[in-house]
C-alpha positions as CSV (number, residue, x, y, z in Angstrom):
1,X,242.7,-13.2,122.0
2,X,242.9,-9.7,121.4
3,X,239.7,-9.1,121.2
4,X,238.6,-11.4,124.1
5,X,240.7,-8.7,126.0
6,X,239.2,-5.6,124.5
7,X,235.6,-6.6,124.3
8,X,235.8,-8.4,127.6
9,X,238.0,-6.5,130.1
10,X,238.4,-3.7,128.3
11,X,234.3,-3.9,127.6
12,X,234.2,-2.0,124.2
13,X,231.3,-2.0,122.6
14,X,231.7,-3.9,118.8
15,X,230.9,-0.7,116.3
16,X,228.4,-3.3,115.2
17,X,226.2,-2.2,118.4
18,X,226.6,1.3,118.4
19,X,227.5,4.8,116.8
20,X,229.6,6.2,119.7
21,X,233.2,4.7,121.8
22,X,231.5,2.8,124.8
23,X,233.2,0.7,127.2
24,X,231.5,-1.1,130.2
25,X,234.8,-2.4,132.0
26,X,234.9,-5.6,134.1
27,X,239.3,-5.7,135.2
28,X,240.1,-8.7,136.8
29,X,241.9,-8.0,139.9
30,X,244.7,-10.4,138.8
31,X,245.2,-7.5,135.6
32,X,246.4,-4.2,136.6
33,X,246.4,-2.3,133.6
34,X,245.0,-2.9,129.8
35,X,246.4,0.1,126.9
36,X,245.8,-1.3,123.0
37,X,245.4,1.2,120.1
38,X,242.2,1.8,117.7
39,X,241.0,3.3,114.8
40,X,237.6,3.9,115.6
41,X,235.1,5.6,112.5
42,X,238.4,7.3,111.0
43,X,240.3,8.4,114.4
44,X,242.8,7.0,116.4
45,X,242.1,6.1,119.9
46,X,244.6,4.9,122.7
47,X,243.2,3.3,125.8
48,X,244.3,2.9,129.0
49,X,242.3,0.9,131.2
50,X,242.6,-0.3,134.9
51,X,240.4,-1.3,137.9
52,X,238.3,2.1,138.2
53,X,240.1,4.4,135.8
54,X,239.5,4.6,132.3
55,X,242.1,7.0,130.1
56,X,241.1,7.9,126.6
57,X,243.9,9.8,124.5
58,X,242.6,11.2,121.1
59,X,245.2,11.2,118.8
60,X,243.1,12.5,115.6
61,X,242.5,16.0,115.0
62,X,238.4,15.7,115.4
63,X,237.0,15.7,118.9
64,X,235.0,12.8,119.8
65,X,232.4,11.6,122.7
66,X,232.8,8.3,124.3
67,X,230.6,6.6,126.6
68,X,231.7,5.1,129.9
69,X,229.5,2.7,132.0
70,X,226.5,5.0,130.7
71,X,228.3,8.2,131.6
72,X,229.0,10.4,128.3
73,X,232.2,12.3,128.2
74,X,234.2,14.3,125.6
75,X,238.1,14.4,124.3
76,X,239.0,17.2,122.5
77,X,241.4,16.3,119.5
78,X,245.4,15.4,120.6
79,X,244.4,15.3,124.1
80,X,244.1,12.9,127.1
81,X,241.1,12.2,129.2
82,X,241.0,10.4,132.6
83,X,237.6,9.0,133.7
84,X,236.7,6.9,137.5
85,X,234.3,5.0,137.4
């Protein structure tokens, strides 16, 4: 179920497909708001995702890109970063 939300909704890319955090998002109107928890390649990633707003909150100490509907965007480490789409 979990990850039926995630890869679905959510629309994160399996690490399987790619080297960098992408999500292609498709929220249901009936959901409001999606937030799960990840480890992804060694850092810990919370997301927050809703109809047209994507929030990424880096919780490692490393800054990572991410990739949003083919738009690439950067969160520095132990900070928060809102992106519309």
């Amino acid at each position: 179920m979990w990850q039926e939300i995630v890869f679905g909704f959510a629309g994160m890319v399996s690490l399987l497909n790619t080297d960098i955090l992408t999500f292609n998002p498709c929220m249901p109107e009936e959901i409001k708001r999606i937030i799960f928890e990840i480890n992804w390649k060694g850092s810990r990633v919370k997301v927050s995702v809703s109809a047209n707003e994507l929030e990424v909150a880096n919780l490692s100490k490393n800054d990572m890109g991410f990739i949003v509907k083919g738009k690439k965007f950067s969160a520095e480490a132990d900070r928060t970063l809102k992106v519309s789409y």
